[in-house]
C-alpha positions in Angstrom: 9.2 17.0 -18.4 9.0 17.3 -14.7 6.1 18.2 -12.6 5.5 19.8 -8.9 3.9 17.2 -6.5 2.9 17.0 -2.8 4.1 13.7 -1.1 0.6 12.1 0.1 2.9 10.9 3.1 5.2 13.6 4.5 3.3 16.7 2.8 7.0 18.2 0.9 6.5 19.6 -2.6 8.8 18.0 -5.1 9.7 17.6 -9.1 8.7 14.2 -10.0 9.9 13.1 -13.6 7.1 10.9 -14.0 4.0 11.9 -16.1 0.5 10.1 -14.5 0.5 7.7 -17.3 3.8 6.5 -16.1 2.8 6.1 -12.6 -0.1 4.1 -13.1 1.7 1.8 -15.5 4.4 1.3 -13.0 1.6 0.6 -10.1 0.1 -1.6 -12.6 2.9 -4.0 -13.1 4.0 -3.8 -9.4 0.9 -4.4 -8.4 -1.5 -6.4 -10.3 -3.8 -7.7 -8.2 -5.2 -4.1 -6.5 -8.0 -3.0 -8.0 -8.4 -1.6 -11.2 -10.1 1.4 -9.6 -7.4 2.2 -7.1 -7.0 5.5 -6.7 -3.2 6.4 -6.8 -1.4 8.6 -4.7 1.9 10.3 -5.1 4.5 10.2 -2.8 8.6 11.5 -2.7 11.4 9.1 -3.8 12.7 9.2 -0.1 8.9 8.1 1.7 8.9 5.2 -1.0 12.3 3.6 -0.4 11.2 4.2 3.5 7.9 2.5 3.1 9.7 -0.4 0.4 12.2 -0.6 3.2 9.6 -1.5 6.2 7.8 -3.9 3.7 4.5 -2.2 3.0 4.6 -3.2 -0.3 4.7 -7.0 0.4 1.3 -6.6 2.4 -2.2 -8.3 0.8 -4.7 -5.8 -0.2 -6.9 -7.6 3.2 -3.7 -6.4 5.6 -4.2 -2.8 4.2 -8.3 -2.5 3.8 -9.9 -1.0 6.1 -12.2 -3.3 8.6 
């Protein structure tokens, strides 16, 4: 069952497939050192592959934090 969302990053409404549960086991396994706590945020299939594709996943949590 799909559901509307609003890309955190770029602000376009789209169907994501994905239920919450699945999303936060996927961010789970890709990222198991974040927090437990982390809030998640939802963004569009084509602001993920661009943010994949600058390597913003491969950043510590220390690179990311705010100072």
């Amino acid at each position: 069952m799909s559901r509307t969302c609003t890309c955190a990053a770029c602000g376009k409404e789209f169907e994501s497939a994905w239920s919450q549960e699945e999303a936060r086991a996927e961010f789970d396994a890709r990222f198991p050192d974040a927090p437990a706590d982390d809030e998640l945020v939802v963004v569009c299939d084509a602001c993920y592959q661009g943010m994949e594709a600058a390597g913003l996943f491969n950043l510590t949590q220390a690179e990311i934090a705010p100072p």
